[in-house]
C-alpha angles and dihedrals in degrees: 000000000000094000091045089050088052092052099054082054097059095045110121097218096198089062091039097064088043095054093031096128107042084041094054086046100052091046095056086040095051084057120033088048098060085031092055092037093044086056092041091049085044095058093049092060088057104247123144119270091260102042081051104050080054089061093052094054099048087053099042092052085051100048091043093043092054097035092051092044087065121095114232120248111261094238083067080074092071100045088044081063 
């Protein structure tokens, strides 16, 4: 919670309004994806929906936690733009 808490605080909201749309998308996206592939890893290891959606989740909040910690390349400024 405290990492997502520092982040909001770095978000230029300027940049923010002008990129809403591609930045919603890529949230969802960073964590449906792991979250769906996790589950799906999970299935094929023959564990049980649940126990696999589990797995899913766990991936998926560690995938989203480590790829939104990361600070964008700076060329990203211009093709926020």
């Amino acid at each position: 919670m405290l990492l997502m808490f520092l982040q909001g605080l770095e978000i230029n909201l300027e940049l923010f309004r002008r990129a809403r749309n591609r930045s919603i998308a890529l949230g969802v996206a960073t964590t449906v994806v792991p979250l769906v592939l996790g589950t799906i890893v999970g299935l094929a290891f023959g564990y049980a929906a649940i126990p696999a959606i589990v797995i899913g989740v766990a991936v998926g909040f560690a995938y989203s936690a480590r790829a939104k910690h990361r600070e964008p390349p700076r060329a990203w400024a211009a093709w926020s733009r």
